[in-house]
N, C-alpha and C positions, 0 to 999 in steps of 0.2 A: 687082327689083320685088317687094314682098312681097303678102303677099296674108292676109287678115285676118277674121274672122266678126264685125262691128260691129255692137252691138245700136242701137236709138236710148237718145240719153242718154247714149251709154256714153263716159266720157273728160269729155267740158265739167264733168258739174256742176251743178246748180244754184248753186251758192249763197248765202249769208248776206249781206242788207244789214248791213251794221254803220254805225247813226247815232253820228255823233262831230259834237260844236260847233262852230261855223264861229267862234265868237270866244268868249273868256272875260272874267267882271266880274274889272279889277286891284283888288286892295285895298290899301291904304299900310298902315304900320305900326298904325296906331288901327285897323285892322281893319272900315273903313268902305270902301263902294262907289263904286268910283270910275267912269269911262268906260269902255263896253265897245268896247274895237280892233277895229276896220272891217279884214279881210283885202283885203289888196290884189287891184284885180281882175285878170283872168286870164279872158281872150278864150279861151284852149285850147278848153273844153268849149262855146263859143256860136258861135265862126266859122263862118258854113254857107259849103261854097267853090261857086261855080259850073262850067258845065262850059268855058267859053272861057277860065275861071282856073288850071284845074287843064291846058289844052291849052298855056297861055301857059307856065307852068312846066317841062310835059313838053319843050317845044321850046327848052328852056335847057337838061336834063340831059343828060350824058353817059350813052351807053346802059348804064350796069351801075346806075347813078341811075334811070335812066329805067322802069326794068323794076319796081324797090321801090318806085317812087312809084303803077305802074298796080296791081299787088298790092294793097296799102295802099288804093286808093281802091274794087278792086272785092272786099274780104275786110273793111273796117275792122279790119285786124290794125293793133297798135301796133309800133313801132319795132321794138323787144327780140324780138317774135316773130317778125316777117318773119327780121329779120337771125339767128335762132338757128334757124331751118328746115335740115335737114340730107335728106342722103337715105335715112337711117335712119329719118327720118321718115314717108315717102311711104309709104301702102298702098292696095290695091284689094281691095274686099271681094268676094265668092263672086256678088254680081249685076255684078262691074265698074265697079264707081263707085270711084273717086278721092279719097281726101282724105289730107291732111298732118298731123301730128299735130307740137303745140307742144314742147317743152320746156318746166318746167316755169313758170308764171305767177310773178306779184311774188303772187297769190293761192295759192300752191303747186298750180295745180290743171292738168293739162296740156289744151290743147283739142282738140278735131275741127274741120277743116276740111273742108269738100266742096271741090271742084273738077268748072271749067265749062268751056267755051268759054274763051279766050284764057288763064285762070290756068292750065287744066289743060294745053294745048297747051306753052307754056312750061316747067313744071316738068316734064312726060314729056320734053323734048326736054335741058334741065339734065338729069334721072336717066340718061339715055343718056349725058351727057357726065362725068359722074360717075366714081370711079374709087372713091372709099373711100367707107363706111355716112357718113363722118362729113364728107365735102365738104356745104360749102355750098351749098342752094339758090340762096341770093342773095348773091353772094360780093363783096365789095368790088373796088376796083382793082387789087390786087395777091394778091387772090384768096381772104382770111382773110374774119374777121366786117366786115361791113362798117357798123357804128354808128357807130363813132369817123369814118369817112370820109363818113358819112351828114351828120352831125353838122357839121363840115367843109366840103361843099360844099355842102349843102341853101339856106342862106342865101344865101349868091351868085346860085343859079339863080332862086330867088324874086324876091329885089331886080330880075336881068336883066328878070324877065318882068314886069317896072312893078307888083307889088305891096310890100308890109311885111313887114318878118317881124319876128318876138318875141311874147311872149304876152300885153304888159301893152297893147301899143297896139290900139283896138278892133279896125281894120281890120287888123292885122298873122294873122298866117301860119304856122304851125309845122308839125311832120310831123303832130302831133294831127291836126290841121285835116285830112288829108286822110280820114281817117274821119266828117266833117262834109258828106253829098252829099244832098240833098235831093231826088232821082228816084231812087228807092231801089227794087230790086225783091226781090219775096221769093226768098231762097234756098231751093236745089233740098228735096227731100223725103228728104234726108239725117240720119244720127245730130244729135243737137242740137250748135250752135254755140257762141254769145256770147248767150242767152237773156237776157240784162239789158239788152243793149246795140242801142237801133232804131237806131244807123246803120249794124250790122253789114251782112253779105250787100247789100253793092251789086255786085249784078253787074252789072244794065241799064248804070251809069256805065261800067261797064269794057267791056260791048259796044261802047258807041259809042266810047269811046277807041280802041278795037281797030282796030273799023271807019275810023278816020281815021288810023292810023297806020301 
């Protein structure tokens, strides 16, 4: 268990929006204007999941699933982070607060996590189970990174639990989705997070999941 002097800010980042076109004008060879391509839609970033949707799922995975999906719902971490959390990761700063620290983004930038009630309970009880810096937090079934197996079985438990999965159909379901929880509460008064992103820090979601599980 390490232990860390965290300023705020320090690790997330701000920053840079970068605006890029959602379509471009094709031009034929005469070098005239032609129709601009409509990008197909993609539910990922609009799905809001509810909270007897996200319990219907929970009660389809198996527990090493089970555990990434409440993460996921009360961190809005994506995929790639969850499953690349190591316990090289984990530190506790000089007032005793908790957080995990990413590996680095598809944005190169590495982030701070806080940890609360039920995230932090679990990942203290993984770092005890631990044995190398570089075991996984959230380990798959057979104990490596667990994406590929994410990837895998995610779908099946979704379909079990009567919803859709895929990103083109409105109603359907991804892991995206579960960063999509609309009783949102603010995260602790911790170094900065995911500052671009309001569906991060749902912890209240993960309370109550906690509490019912």
């Amino acid at each position: 268990m390490g232990a860390c002097d965290l300023q705020p800010g320090t690790g997330a980042g701000l920053g840079l929006v970068h605006l890029r076109p959602t379509a471009e004008v094709d031009q034929g060879a005469s070098g005239e204007r032609g129709r601009i391509p409509r990008s197909p839609e993609d539910n990922a970033r609009t799905r809001w999941l509810r909270l007897h949707e996200i319990e219907a799922i929970l009660a389809q995975c198996p527990e090493w699933l089970e555990v990434i999906v409440r993460f996921a719902v009360a961190t809005g971490m994506r995929l790639g982070e969850v499953c690349s959390l190591s316990r090289a990761g984990y530190q506790v700063d000089q007032m005793n607060r908790a957080y995990v620290v990413t590996e680095r983004t598809k944005n190169g930038e590495r982030l701070i996590w806080p940890l609360e009630g039920w995230p932090k309970m679990h990942v203290e009880k993984r770092i005890a189970e631990c044995r190398f810096p570089a075991d996984y937090l959230f380990p798959g079934p057979e104990g490596g990174n667990a994406r590929t197996s994410v990837n895998r079985k995610l779908p099946g438990a979704i379909r079990a639990a009567g919803l859709k999965y895929g990103r083109k159909d409105p109603d359907g379901v991804t892991f995206h989705s579960f960063r999509h929880y609309p009783e949102q509460s603010r995260a602790p008064d911790y170094p900065q997070s995911r500052p671009e992103s309001a569906q991060s820090g749902m912890l209240g979601a993960l309370r109550v999941l906690a509490d019912s599980g």
